[in-house]
N, C-alpha and C positions, 0 to 999 in steps of 0.2 A: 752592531748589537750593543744596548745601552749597558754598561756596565754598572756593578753597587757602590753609591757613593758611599763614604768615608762613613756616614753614620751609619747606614745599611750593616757597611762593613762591622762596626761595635756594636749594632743591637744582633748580628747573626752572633757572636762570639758572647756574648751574655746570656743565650738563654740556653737554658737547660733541654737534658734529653726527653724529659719529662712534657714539653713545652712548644716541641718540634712534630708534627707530622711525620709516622713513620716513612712514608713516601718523599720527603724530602731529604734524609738523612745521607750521609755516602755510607757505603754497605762495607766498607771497610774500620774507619774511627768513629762512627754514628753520629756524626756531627753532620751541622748542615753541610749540602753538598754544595758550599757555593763555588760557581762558575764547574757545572759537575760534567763530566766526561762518561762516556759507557764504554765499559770494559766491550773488547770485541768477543768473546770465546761465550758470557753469558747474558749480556745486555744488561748489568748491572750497575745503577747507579754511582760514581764514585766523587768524591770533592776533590780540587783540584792541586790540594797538598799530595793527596794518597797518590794520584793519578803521577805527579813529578817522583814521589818514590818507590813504585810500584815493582814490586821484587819480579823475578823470571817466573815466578809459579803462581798463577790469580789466584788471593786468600780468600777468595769466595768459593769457586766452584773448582782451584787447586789445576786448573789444565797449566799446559804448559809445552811451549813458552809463551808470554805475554809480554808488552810491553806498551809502557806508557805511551810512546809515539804510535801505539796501534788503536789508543784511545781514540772516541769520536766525541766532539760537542755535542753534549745534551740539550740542544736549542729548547725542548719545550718544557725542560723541566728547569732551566735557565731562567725563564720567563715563570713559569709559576713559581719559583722563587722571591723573584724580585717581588710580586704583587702579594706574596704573605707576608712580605719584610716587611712592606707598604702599610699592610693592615695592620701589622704589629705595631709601628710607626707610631698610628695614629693611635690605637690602643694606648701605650705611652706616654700618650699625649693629653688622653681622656676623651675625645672623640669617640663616638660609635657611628658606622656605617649602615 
């Protein structure tokens, strides 16, 4: 699985919430969900900060217990990630697609 290079990496942490698709967000710090995981108990999107400190009680839908190694790879929304980072890129850049 292709991971986000280094700029990827500093245009996802520049842009605002404002800026972001609410469907890409993690449902935890509403930031982008990069490299995002799905909680098990609500299938909710989460980023892969939240997911390494993810308390015993999910701060979405509160079940319990939960835990980050119970996370799964959000492969497709991994992938629609990458390709708005993409677009954003080029945006950036002054490119339109």
């Amino acid at each position: 699985m292709a991971t986000l290079t280094p700029a990827q990496l500093e245009l996802a942490s520049s842009l605002t919430q404002d800026e972001l698709p609410t469907k890409l967000r993690c449902a935890i710090c509403s930031k982008l969900a990069v490299n995002a995981f799905r909680l098990p108990c609500c299938e909710t999107a989460i980023c892969e900060n939240c997911q390494a400190t993810l308390p015993s009680s999910c701060p979405v839908c509160e079940h319990t217990p939960v835990s980050g190694a119970d996370c799964t790879v959000y492969k497709s929304l991994r992938t629609t990630i990458r390709v708005f980072l993409k677009t954003e890129e080029k945006k950036t850049r002054g490119y339109t697609t």
